[in-house]
C-alpha positions in Angstrom: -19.1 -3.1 8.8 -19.0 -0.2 10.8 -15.9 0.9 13.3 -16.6 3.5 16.2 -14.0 5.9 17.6 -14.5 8.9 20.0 -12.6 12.1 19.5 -10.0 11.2 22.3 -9.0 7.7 20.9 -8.8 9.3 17.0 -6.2 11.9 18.4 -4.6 9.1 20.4 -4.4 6.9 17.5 -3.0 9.5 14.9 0.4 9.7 17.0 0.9 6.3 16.0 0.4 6.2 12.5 3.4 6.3 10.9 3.3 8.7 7.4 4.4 6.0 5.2 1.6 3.5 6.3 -2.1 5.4 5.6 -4.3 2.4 6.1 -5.7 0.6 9.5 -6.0 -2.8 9.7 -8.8 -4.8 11.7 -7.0 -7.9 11.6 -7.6 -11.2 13.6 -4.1 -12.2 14.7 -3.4 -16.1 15.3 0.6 -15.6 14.8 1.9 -18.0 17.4 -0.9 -20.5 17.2 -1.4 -23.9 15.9 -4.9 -22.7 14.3 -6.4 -20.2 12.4 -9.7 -19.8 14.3 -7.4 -19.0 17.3 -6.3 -15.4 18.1 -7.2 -12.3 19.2 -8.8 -9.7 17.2 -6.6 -6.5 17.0 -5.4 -3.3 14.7 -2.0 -2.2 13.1 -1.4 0.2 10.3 -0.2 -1.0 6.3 0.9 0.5 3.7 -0.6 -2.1 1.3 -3.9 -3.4 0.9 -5.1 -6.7 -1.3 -7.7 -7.4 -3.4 -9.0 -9.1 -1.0 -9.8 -6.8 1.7 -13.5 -5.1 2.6 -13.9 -1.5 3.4 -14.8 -0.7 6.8 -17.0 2.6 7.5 -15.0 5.1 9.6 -14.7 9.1 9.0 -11.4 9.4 10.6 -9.1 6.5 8.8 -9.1 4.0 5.9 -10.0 0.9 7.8 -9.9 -2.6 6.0 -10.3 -5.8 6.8 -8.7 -9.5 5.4 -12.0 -11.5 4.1 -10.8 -14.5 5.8 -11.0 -12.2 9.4 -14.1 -10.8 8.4 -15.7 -13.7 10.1 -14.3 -13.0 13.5 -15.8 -9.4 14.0 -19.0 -7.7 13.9 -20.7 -5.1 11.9 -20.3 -2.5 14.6 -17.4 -2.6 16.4 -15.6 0.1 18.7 -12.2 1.3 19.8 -11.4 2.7 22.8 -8.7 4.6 23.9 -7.6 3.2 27.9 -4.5 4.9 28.7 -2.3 2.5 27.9 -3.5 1.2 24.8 -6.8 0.6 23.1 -9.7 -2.0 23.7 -12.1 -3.1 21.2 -15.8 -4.3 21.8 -18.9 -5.0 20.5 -22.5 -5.4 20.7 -21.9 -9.1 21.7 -19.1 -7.7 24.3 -15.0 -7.7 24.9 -13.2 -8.3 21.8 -9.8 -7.5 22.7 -9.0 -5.9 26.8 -5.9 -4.0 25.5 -4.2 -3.2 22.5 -1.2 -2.0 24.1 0.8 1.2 22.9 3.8 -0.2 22.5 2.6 -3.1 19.8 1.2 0.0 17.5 4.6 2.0 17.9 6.6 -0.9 16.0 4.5 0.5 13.4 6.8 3.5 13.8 9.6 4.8 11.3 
């Protein structure tokens, strides 16, 4: 698997990773649903990775992914930096419209 950044969205995305947390997450969030197969695909940094997780190819970041969500993505995916947050697509199309700012500065210190 294979995630895709331009120049402006790395920048963009380094002023939200906080020091203590050096690893990005492609998760598949389903917090506040009945089912697991429901949710949106999204990103936040960690500071902890399992066993369980797969590498994801990118230059810029450690990127890993749950096995369990490895299901809901492709192998090339790509995030975009929109203004006001970040959007994530695909060969197959629109994975996630916005990733807003403010749910990656919790991530903050």
């Amino acid at each position: 698997m294979k995630l895709l950044m331009d120049h402006k969205t790395v920048a963009k995305l380094k002023t939200f990773q906080p020091v203590d947390k050096p690893y990005l997450l492609l998760k598949f969030d389903s917090s506040g649903t009945a089912c697991t197969v429901t949710g949106t695909p999204t990103i936040e940094f960690t500071d902890q990775i399992d066993p369980d997780y797969h590498s994801v190819d990118q230059t810029d970041f450690d990127v890993y992914i749950n096995k369990f969500d490895y299901m809901f993505f492709e192998q090339v995916i790509e995030l975009e930096d929109i203004g006001n947050g970040f959007k994530m697509t695909s060969p197959s199309g629109l994975l996630n419209p916005i990733i807003p700012n403010n749910q990656l500065n919790k991530n903050l210190p």
